[in-house]
N, C-alpha and C positions, 0 to 999 in steps of 0.2 A: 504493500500500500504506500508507503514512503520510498521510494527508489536514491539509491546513493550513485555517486559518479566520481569514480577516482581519476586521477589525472596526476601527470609528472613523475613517474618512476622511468627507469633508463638506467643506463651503462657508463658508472663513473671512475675516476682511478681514487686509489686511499687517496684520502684525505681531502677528494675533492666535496662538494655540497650539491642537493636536489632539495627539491620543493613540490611537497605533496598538496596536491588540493582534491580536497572532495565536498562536491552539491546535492545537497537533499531536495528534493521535489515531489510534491504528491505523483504518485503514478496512476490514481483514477479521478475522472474530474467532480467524485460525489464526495471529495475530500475538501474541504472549504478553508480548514484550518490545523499546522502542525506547529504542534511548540514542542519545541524539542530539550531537553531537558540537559543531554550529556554529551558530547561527541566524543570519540577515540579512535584512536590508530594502535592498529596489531600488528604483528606480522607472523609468517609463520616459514621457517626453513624448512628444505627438506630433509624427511625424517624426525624432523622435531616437532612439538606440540605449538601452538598458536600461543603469542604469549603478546599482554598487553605491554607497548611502547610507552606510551600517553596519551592523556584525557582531559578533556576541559568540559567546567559545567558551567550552567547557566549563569553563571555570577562571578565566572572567569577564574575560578580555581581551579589549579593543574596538579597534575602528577605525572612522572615521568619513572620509569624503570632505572633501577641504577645503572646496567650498561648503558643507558644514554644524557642519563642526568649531565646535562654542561655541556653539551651537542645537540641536544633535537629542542627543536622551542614550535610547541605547539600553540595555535591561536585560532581564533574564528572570528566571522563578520556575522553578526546574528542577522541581519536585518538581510543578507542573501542566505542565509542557511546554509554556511560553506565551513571549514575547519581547514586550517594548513597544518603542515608539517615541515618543516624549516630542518634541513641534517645538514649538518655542518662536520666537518672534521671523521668525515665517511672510515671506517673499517674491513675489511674484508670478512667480517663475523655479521655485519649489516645487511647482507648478503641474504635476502628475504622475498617473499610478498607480503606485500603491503595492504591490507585491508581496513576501510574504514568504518567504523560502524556508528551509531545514532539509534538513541533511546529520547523516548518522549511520549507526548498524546498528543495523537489527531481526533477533531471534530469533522463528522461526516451529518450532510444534511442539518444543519443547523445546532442538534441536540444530543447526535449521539457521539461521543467519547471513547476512546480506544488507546491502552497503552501500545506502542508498538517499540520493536526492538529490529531494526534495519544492519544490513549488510550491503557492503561497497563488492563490486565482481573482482576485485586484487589487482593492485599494480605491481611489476615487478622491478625489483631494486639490485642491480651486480655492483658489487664494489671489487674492481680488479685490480693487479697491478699492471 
């Protein structure tokens, strides 16, 4: 019901920087209204479990994982329902997809209320030398 759109993963060498962006948009038009409450970025290597990067909520409090705590600086424009991710100082353990995800409530039809919990389709991230 809320569709997520990632954008800006690629092929960068250590220590270079990328910028994620992902936009939240109703995906039916009987959605009138999404407040979105949390956004974050995951990522998930292969063979490994999905594991949360960083998050920002409505009131602009972050959290970031300590492998990236002092390199990823996550932010949003509430008013486009977007979220970045800012990697700076890239690793070759960075070396991921990148999913973004979005928790909130949509109002469909005027009245009715729906928590929903959204998933971005994965951008992907190389850090080479």
């Amino acid at each position: 019901q809320v569709q997520l759109v990632e954008s800006g993963g690629g092929l960068v060498q250590i220590g270079g920087s990328l910028r994620l962006s992902c936009s939240a948009s109703r995906r039916i038009l009987s959605i009138d209204a999404i407040s979105i409450n949390a956004m974050g970025w995951y990522r998930q290597a292969p063979g490994k479990q999905r594991e949360l990067v960083a998050a920002i909520g409505s009131n602009g409090v972050t959290y970031y994982s300590d492998s990236v705590k002092g390199r990823f600086t996550i932010s949003r424009d509430s008013a486009k329902n977007t979220v970045y991710l800012q990697m700076n100082t890239l690793k070759p353990e960075d070396t991921a997809a990148y999913y973004c995800n979005a928790k909130g409530i949509l109002r469909a039809g005027g009245t009715s209320f729906t928590d929903f919990d959204s998933w971005g389709q994965g951008t992907q991230v190389i850090v080479s030398s």
